[in-house]
KOLPA-358943 format. One record per residue: x, y, z of N, C-alpha, C in turn; residue in one letter. Coordinates in steps of 0.02 Angstrom, whole numbers, plus 32768, in hexadecimal, padded with zeros to 4 digits. Example, Ala and Ser with C-alpha at 12.3 -4.5 7.8 and 13.67 -1.06 7.14 Angstrom:
% KOLPA-358943
82947EE4818682677F1F818682947F5B8186A;82827F90816282AC7FCB816582858002818AS;
END
This chain:
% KOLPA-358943
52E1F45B2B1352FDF4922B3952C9F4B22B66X;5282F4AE2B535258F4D52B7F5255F49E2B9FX;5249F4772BA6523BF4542BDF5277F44C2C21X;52B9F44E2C0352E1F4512C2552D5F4852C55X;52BAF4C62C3A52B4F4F92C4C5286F50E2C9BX;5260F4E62C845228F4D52CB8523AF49D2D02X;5258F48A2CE95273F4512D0C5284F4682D6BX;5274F4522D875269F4612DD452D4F46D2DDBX;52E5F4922E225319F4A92E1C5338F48B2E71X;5342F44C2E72533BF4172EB45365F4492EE2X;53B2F4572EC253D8F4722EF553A9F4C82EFAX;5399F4EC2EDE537CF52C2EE25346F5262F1DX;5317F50C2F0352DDF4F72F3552F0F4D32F81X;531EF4A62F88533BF49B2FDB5369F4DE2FE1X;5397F4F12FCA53BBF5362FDD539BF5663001X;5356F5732FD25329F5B22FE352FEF59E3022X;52F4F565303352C7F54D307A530EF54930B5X;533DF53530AF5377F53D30CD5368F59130D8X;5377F5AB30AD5385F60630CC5352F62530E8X;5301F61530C552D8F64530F752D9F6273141X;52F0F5DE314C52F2F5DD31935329F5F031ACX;5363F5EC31A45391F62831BF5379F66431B7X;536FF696318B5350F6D1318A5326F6D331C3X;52F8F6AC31CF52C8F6AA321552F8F68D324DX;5333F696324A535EF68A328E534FF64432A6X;5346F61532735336F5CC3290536BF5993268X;5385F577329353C4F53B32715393F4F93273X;538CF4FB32275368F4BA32295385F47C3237X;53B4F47A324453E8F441325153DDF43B32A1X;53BDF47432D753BDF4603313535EF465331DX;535FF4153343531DF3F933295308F4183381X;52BCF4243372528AF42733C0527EF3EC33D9X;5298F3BF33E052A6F37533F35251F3693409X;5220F33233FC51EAF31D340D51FFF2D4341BX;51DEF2C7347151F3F27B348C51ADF24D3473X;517BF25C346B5141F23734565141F2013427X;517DF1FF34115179F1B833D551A2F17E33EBX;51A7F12F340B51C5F116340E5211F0F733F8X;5212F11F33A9525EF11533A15285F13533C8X;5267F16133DE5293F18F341B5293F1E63408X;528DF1F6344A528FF244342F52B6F26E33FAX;5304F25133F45333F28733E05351F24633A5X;5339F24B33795353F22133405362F25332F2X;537CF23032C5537EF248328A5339F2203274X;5321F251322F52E6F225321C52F7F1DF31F4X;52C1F1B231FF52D3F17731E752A6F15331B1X;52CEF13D317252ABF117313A5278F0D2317AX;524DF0CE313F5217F080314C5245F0533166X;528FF037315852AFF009317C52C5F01531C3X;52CEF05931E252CBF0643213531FF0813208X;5339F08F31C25379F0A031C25379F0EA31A3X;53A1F11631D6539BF16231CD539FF18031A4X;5390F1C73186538FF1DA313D53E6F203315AX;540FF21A310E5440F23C310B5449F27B30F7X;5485F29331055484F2CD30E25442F30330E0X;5459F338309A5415F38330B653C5F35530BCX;53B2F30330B0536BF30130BD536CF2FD310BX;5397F2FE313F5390F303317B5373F33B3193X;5390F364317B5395F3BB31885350F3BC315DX;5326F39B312B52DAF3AB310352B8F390311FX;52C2F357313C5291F33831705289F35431B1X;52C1F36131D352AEF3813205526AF3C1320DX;52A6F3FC31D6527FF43931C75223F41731B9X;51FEF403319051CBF3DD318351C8F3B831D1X;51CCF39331EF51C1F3813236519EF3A83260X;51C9F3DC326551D6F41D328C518AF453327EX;5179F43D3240515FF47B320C5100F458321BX;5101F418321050CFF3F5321C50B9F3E23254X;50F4F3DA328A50C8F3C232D050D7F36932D3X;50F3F36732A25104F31932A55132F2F032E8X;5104F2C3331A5142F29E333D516CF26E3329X;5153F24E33015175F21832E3519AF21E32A3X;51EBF22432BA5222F20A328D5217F1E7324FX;51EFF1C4324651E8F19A31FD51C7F1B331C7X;51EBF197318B51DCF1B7316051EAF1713114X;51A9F17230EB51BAF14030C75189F1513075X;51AAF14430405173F15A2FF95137F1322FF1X;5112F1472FE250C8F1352FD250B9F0E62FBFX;5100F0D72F8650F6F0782F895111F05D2FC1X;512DF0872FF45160F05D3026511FF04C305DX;50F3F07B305550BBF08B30855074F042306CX;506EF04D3023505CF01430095065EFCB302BX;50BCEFC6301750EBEF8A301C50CCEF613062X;50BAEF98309750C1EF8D30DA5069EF8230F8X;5039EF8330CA4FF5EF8430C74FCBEFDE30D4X;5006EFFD30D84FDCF04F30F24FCAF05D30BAX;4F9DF0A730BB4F9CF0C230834FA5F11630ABX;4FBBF13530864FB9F185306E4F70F1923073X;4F5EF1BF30AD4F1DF1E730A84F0BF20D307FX;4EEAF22B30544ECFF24830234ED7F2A2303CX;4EF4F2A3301F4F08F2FD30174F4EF305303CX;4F67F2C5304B4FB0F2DA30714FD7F2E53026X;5012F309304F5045F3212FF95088F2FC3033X;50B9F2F1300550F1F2DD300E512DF3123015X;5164F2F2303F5192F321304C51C6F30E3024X;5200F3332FF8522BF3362FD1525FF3282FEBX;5283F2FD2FD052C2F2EF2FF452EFF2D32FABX;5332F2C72FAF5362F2BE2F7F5387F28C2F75X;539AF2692F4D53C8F2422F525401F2472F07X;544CF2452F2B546EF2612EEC54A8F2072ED2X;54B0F1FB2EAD54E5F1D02E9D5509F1EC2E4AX;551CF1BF2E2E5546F1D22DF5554CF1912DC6X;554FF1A12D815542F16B2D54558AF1762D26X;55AFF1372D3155E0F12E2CF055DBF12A2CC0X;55F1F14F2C8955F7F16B2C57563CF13F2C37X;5641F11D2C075678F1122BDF5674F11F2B94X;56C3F1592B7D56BFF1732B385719F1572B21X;5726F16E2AEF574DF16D2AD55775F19D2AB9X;57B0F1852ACB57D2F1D32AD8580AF1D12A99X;57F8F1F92A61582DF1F52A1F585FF1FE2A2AX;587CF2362A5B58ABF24B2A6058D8F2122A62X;58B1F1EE2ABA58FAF1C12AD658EBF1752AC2X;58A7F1692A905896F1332A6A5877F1092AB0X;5877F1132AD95856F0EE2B185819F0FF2B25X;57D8F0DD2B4257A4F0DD2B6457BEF0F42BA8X;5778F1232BAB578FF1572C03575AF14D2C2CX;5751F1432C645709F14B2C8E56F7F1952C8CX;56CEF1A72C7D56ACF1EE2CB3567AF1DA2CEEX;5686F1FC2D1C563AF1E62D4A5625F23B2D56X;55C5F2212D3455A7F2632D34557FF2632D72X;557BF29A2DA85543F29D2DDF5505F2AA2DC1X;54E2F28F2DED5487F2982DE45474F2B72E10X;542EF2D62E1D5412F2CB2E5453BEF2D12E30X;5395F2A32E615363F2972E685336F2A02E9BX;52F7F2CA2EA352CEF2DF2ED3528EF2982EC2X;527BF2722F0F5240F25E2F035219F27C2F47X;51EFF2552F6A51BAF2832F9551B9F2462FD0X;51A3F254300F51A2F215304C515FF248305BX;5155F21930875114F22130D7512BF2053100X;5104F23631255107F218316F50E3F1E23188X;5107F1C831BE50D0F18B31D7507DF1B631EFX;5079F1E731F1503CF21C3213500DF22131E1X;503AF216319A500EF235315F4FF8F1D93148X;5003F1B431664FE4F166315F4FCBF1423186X;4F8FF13E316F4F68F0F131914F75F0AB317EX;4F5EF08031B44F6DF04031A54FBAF022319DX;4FEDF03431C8502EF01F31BA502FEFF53214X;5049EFB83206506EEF98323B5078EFBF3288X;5053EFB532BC505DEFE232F95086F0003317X;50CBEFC433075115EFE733185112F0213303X;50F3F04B32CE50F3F08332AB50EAF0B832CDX;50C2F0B232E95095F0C933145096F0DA3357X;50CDF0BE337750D0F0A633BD50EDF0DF33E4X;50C9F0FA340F50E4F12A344F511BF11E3465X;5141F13F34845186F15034AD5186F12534E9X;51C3F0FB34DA51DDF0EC350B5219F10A3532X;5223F0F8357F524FF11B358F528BF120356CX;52BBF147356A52F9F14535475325F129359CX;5359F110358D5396F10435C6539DF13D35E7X;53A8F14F361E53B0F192365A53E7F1AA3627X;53F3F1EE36465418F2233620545CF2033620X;545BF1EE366454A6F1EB367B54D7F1AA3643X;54B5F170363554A8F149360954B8F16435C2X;5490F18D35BA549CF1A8356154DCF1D23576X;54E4F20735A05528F22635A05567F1E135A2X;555EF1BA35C7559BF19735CC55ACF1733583X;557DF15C35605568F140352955A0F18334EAX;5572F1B534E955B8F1EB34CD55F9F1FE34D7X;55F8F1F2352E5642F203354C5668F1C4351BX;564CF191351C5683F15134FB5680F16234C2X;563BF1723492564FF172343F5688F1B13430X;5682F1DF345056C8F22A343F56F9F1FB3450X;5704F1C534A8573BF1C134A25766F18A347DX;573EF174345C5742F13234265758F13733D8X;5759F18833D4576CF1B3338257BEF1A733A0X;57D4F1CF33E25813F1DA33E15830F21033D0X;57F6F25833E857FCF28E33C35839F2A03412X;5849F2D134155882F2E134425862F31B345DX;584CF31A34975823F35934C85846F3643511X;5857F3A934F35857F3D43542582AF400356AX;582CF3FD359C57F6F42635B3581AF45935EEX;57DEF4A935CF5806F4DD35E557F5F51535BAX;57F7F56235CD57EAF58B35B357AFF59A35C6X;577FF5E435905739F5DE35985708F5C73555X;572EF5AC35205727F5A034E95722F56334BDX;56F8F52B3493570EF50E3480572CF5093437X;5760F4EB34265778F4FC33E357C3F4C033C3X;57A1F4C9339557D9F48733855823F49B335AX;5853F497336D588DF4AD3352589AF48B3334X;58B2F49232D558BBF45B329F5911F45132A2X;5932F49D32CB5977F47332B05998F45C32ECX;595AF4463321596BF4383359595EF3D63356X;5919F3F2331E58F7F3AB333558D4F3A83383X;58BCF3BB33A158A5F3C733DD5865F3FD33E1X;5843F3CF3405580BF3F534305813F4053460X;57F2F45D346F57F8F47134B957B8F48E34C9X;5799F48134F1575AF48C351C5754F489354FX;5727F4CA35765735F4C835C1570BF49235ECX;5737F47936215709F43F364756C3F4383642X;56B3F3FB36535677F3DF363D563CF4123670X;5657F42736BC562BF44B36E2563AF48A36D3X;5650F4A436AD5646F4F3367C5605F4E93661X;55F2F4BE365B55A8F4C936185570F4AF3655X;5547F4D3361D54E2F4C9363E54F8F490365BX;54FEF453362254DFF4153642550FF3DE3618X;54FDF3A23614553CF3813608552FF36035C0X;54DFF37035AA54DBF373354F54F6F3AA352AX;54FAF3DD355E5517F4253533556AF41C3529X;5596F3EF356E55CBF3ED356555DEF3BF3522X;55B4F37D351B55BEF34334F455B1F36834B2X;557AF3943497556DF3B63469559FF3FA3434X;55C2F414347155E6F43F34535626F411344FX;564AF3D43489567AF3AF346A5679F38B341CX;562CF3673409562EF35C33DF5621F3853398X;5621F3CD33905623F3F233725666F3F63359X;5698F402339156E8F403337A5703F3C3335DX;56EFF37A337556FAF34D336856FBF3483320X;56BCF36733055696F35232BA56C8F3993294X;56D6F3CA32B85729F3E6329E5771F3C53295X;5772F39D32C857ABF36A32C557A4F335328EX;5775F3393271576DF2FE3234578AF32431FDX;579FF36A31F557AEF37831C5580AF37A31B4X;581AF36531E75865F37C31ED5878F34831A1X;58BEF34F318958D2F338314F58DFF2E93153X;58EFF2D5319158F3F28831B058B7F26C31A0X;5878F28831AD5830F26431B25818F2753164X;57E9F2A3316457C7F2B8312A57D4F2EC310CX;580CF306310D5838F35530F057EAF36C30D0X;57DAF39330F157ABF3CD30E857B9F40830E3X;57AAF42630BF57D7F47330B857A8F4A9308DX;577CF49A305B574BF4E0303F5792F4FF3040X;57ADF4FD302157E2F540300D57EFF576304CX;57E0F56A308B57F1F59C30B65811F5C230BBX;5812F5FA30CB586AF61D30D65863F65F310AX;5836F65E31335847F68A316B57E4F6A2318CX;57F1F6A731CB57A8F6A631EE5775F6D631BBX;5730F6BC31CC5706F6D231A656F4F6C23165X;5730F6BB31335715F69A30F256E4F67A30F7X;56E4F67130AE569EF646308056BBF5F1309DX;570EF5F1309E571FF5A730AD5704F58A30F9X;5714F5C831245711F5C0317156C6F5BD317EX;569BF5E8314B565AF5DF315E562FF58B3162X;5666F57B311B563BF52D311C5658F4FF3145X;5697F50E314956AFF4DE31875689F4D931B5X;566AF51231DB563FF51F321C55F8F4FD3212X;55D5F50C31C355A1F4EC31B555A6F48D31CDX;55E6F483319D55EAF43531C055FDF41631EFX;560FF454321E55FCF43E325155C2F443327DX;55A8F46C326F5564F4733283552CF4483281X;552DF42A322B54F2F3F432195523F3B73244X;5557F3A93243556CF35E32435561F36032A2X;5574F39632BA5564F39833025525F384331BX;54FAF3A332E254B4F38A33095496F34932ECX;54BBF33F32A8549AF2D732A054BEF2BA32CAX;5503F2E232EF5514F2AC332554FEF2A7336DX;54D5F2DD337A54B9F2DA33B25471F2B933A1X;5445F2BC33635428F29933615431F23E335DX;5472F2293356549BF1F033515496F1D033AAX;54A5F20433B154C0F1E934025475F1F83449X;5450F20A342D5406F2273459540CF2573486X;5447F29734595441F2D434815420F2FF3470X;5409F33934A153E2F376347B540FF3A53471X;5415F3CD34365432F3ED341C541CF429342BX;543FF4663454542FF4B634435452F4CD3421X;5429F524340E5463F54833F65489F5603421X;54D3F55C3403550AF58234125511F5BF3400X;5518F5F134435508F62F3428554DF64E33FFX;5586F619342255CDF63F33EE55C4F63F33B3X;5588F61C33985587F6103363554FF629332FX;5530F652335C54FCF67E3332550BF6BA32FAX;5548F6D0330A556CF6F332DE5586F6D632A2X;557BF699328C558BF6723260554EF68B3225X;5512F67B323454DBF6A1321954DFF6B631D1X;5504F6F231DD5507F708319E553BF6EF3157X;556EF6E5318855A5F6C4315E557FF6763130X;555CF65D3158553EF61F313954FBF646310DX;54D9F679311254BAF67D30F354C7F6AB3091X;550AF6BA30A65533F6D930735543F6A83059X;5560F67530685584F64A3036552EF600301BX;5507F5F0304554C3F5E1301A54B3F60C2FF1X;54ADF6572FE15499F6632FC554C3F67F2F8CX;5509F67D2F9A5523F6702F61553AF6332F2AX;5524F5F82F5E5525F5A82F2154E4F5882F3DX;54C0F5752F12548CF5592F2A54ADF51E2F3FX;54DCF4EC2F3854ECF4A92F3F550FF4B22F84X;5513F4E42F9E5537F4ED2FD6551FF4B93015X;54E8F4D4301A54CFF4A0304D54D1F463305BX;54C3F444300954CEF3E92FED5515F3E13001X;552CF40F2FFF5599F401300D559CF3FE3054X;5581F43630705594F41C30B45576F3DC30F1X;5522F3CB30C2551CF39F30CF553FF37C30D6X;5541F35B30A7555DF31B3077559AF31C30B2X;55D3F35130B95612F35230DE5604F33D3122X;55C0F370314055AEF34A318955A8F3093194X;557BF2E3316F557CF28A316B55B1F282315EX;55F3F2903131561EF26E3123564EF279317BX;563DF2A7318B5667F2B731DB5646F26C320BX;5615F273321255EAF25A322F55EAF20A322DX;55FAF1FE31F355FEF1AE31D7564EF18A31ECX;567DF1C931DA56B6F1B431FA56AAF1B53230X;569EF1CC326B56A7F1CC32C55684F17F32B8X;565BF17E32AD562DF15B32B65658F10A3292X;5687F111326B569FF0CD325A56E0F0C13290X;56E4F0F432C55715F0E932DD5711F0C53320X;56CFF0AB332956B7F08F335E56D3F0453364X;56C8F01F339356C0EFE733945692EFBD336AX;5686EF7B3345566DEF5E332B562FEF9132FCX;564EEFB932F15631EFDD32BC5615EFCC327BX;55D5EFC1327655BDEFB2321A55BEEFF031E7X;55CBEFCF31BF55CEF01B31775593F0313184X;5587F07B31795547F08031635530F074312DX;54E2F071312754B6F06330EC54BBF09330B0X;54A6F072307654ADF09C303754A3F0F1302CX;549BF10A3006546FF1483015542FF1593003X;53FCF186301153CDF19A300453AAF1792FCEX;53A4F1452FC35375F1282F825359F1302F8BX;530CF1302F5652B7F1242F6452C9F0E82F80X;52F0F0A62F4B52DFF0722F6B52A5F0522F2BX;5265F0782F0F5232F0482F03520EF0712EC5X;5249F0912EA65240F0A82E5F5222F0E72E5AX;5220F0FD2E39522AF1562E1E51DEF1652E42X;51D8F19F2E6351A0F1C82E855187F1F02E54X;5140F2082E575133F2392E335132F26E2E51X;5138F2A42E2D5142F2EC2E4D5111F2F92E88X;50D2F2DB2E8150B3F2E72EBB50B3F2AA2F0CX;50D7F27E2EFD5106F24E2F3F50D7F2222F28X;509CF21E2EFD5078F1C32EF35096F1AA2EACX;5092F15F2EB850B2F1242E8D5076F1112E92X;506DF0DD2E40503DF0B02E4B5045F06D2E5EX;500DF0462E84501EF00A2EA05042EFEB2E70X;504FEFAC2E9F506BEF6D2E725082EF362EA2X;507BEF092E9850A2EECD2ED250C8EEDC2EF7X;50D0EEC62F2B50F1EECB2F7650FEEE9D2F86X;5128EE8F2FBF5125EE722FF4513AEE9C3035X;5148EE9330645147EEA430AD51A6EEB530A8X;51BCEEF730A851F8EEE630BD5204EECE30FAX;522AEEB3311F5246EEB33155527BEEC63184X;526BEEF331C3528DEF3831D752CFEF1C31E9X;5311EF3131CF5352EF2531F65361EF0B3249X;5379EEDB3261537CEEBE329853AFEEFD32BBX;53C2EF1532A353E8EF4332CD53CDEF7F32D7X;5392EFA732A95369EFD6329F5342EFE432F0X;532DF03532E65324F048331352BDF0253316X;5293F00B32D6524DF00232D25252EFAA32E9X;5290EF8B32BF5296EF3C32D4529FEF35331FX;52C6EF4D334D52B8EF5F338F5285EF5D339AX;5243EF9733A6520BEFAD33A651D3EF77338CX;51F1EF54336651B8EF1C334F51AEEEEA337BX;51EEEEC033A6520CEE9433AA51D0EEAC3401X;
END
């Protein structure tokens, strides 16, 4: 029991770094975009295979990015760094990140004389580095910025992925906002806004609202009229899933000022469930993963958050042990970069 006691508090400890940066008026979910790293300026961060992390470690990596000065997106554990010939410089510490799944359980049930499944959730904290905090890794690692495709290029590139969901948009008003018993988006023309990432940015905000209707992913937090605790997280997921999708598509993300008044409502309901955040994660990728399967020749995405290369110690080092070289995904943003 004491030890239980002692025991680190995964969702408490991300909750509480979540709120003092809101409290300091900062959405860690909207990144200061740095172009200096060749995977490209505006990415989600990415495991050693060159395949992106999910859910709240997006929103922990970033924040840590942001916090350190880091240009480079990658991020991999101490044997992955091994695996690959680097090593971990001496006094670097590791950044915390999560990974949750669930283990079946089979009992027996007197009552109805049958065997029942339970499935119990887990979650597990291990530790990554940065490619910054390692020497000796493969140059691709390493490699400066190349140009990204002209703007006009990445906008058209988004104009097709929104119009490839099949979400239903009108344009008009001074507002954007998605009507659920309409099914419809309405947002004012594309030359109403700054510029034409701000238009693509706030469309895909509503979009990642349109994933919730009862047809797609019936999303609901118990809602029942503006402002709630329900409406607050709705807004949260759209918020995180808006900006892994602009990090998806190589837009820069601002804040929306309609949406600064949100603030508090999100910081009431974190600090009334610590798991809050992990939920709306978790809901943003799940927004995010649907648009995203609705594409053309679309692949599933990859598993979730594993280490991958066996249990971390609390301080992010493993001890050696045999390797070999993984080899980066042909579709990956580092297998590119190698090639």
């Amino acid at each position: 029991m004491k030890r239980d006691a002692q025991k680190p508090d995964v969702y408490a400890e991300i909750t509480n770094r979540i709120i003092e940066q809101l409290e300091k008026g900062v959405r860690p979910w909207i990144k200061p975009w740095n172009a200096t790293h060749a995977a490209g300026p505006i990415t989600r961060p990415l495991k050693h295979d060159g395949q992106p992390y999910q859910g709240v470690n997006v929103l922990m990596l970033w924040m840590e990015a942001d916090r350190k000065g880091y240009a480079a997106p990658i991020w991999m554990t101490f044997k992955q760094a091994q695996e690959l010939g680097g090593h971990v410089r001496k006094g670097e510490h590791g950044t915390q990140v999560v990974y949750a799944n669930a283990i079946t359980k089979t009992e027996h049930n007197d009552a109805t004389g049958e065997d029942e499944e339970t499935r119990i959730p887990y979650m597990k904290s291990y530790h990554v580095f940065n490619v910054e905090q390692i020497d000796g890794l493969p140059g691709h690692f390493y490699a400066k910025t190349e140009r990204q495709g002209p703007l006009p290029e990445r906008i058209a590139h988004a104009e097709a992925f929104l119009a490839n969901t099949g979400a239903r948009v009108e344009h008009g008003g001074d507002s954007a906002v998605y009507f659920p018993d309409l099914d419809l988006i309405r947002l004012p023309p594309l030359e109403a806004f700054r510029d034409a990432e701000s238009y693509y940015a706030s469309r895909g905000h509503e979009t990642v609202h349109w994933t919730r209707h009862p047809s797609r992913l019936n999303r609901d937090f118990g809602r029942k009229r503006w402002g709630d605790a329900g409406y607050a997280m709705e807004e949260l997921v759209a918020e995180i899933g808006s900006a892994f999708l602009c990090a998806d598509l190589g837009l820069s993300l601002e804040p929306r000022e309609d949406h600064a008044a949100y603030a508090a409502s999100w910081l009431k309901v974190l600090k009334s469930d610590k798991r809050a955040i992990f939920t709306a994660s978790a809901a943003a990728q799940k927004a995010v993963a649907y648009l995203h399967s609705l594409q053309p020749g679309h692949t599933p995405d990859t598993a979730p958050d594993a280490p991958g290369d066996g249990p971390e110690t609390p301080g992010g080092e493993g001890p050696p042990f045999p390797t070999t070289t993984p080899q980066p995904d042909e579709g990956s943003r580092l297998a590119r970069l190698e090639r």
